[in-house]
C-alpha positions as CSV (number, residue, x, y, z in Angstrom):
1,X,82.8,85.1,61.5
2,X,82.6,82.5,58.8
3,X,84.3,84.9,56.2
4,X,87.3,85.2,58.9
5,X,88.1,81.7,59.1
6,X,88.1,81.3,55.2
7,X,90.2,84.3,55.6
8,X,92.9,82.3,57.4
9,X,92.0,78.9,55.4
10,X,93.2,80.9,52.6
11,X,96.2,82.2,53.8
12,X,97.4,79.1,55.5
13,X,96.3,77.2,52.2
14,X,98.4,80.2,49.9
15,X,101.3,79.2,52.3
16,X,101.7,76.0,51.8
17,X,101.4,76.3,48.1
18,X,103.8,78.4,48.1
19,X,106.8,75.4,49.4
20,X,107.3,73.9,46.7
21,X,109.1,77.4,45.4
22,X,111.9,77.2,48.3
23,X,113.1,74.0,46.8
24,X,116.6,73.7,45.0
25,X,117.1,73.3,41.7
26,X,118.6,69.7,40.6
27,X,122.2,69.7,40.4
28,X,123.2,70.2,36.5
29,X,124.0,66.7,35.6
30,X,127.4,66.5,32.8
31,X,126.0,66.6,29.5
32,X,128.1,63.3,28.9
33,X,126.3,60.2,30.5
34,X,130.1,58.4,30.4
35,X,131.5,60.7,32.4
36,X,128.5,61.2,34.8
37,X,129.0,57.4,35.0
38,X,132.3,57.3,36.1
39,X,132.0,60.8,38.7
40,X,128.9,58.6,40.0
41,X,131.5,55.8,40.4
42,X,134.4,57.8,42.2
43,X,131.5,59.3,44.1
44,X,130.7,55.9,45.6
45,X,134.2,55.1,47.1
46,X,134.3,59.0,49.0
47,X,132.4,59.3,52.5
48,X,130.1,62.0,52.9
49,X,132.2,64.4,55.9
50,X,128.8,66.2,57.3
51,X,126.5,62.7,56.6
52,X,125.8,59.2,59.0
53,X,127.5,56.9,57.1
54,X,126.6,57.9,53.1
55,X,128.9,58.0,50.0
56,X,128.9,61.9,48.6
57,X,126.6,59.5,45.4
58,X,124.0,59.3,48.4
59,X,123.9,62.5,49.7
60,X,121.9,65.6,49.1
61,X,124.4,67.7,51.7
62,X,126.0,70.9,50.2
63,X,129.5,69.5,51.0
64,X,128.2,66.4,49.0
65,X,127.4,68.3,46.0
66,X,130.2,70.4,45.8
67,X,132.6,67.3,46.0
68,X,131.1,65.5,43.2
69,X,131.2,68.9,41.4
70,X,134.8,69.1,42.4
71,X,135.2,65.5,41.3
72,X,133.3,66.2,37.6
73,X,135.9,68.9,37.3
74,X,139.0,66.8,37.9
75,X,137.3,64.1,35.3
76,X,137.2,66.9,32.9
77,X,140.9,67.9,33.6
78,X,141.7,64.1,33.0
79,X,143.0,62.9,36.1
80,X,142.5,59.4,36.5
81,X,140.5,57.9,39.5
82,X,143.4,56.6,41.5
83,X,144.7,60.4,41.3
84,X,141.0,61.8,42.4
85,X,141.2,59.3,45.3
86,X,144.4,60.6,46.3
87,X,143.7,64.3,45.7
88,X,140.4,63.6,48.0
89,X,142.7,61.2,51.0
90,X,145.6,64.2,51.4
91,X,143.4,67.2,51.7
92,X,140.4,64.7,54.3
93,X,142.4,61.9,55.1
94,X,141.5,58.2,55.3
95,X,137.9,59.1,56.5
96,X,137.1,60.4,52.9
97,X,137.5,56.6,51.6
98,X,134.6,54.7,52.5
99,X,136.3,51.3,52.3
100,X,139.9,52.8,54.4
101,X,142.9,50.6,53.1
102,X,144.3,47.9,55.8
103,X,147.0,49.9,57.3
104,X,148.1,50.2,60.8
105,X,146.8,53.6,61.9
106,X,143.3,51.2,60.3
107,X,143.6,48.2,62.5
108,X,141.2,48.9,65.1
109,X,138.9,49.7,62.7
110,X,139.2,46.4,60.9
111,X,139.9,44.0,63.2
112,X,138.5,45.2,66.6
113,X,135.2,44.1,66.0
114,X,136.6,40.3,65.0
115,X,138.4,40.6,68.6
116,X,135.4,41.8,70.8
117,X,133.7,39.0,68.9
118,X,136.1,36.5,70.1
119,X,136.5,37.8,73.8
120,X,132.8,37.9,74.1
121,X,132.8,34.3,73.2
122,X,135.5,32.9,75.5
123,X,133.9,35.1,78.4
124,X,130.6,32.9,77.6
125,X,132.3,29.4,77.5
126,X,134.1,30.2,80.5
127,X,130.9,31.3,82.3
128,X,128.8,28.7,81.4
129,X,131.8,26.2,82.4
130,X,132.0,27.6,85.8
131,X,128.6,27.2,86.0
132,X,128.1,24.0,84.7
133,X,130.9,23.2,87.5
134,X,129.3,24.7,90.7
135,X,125.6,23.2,89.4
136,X,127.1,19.8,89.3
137,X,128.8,20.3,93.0
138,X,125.8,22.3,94.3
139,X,123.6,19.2,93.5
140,X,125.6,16.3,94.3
141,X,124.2,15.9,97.9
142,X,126.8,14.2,100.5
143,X,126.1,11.7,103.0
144,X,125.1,14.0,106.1
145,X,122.6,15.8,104.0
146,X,121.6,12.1,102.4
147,X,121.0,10.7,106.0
148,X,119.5,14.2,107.5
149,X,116.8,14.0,104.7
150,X,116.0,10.4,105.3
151,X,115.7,10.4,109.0
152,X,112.7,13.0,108.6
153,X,112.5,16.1,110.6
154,X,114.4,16.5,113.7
155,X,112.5,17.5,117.2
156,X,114.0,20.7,118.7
């Protein structure tokens, strides 16, 4: 009995050694740290299109990796950022960009949250005036209800 459980201690203990051999290799960094600098830098401004809200710098996704590759390449070639960027916009669109430009197609995106803002405030000053209105006529007593309270209770 006891030599069967160290029988399965040992396999389940071989098995989890053995992990760390399914992980992926590092990407292969560019041998020149100035132009890793600068891919790094255009890799900050382009949206991850598989990740929640990470720049393809951030993120470990395929997708991510073969951007950055794609963007190391273009580097290489000697386009400039501005031509990357648009390279990266036409074939994904504005979602690429993770700052989009102030456009109209964009406005919504800017803007909207400024506007619910705003209509969320006016809908509270408004309540709270109302309020504010009916609690000062609820408790203003009038002279029937003045006199009905001072004469005590009332026989049936």
């Amino acid at each position: 009995m006891a030599s069967w459980i160290s029988l399965v201690a040992g396999a389940l203990l071989s098995g989890l050694l053995a992990f760390p051999a399914l992980a992926k290799d590092a990407p292969p960094l560019a041998e020149d740290p100035v132009l890793e600098a600068r891919v790094m830098r255009i890799a900050a401004e382009l949206r991850c299109l598989v990740c929640q809200n990470q720049t393809i710098a951030d993120s470990h996704a395929d997708l991510a990796v073969d951007l950055r590759r794609q963007v190391r390449t273009m580097l290489q070639e000697g386009r400039s950022q501005a031509e990357i960027l648009q390279y990266m916009t036409d074939r994904y669109g504005d979602f690429v960009l993770y700052r989009p430009p102030v456009k109209t197609s964009t406005w919504l995106l800017w803007f909207g949250p400024f506007v619910l803002l705003l209509g969320g405030l006016a809908t509270l000053v408004l309540v709270l005036r109302r309020r504010a209105r009916l609690s000062d006529d609820h408790f203003e007593p009038d002279e029937e209800e003045a006199n009905a309270v001072g004469d005590g209770p009332r026989a049936p």
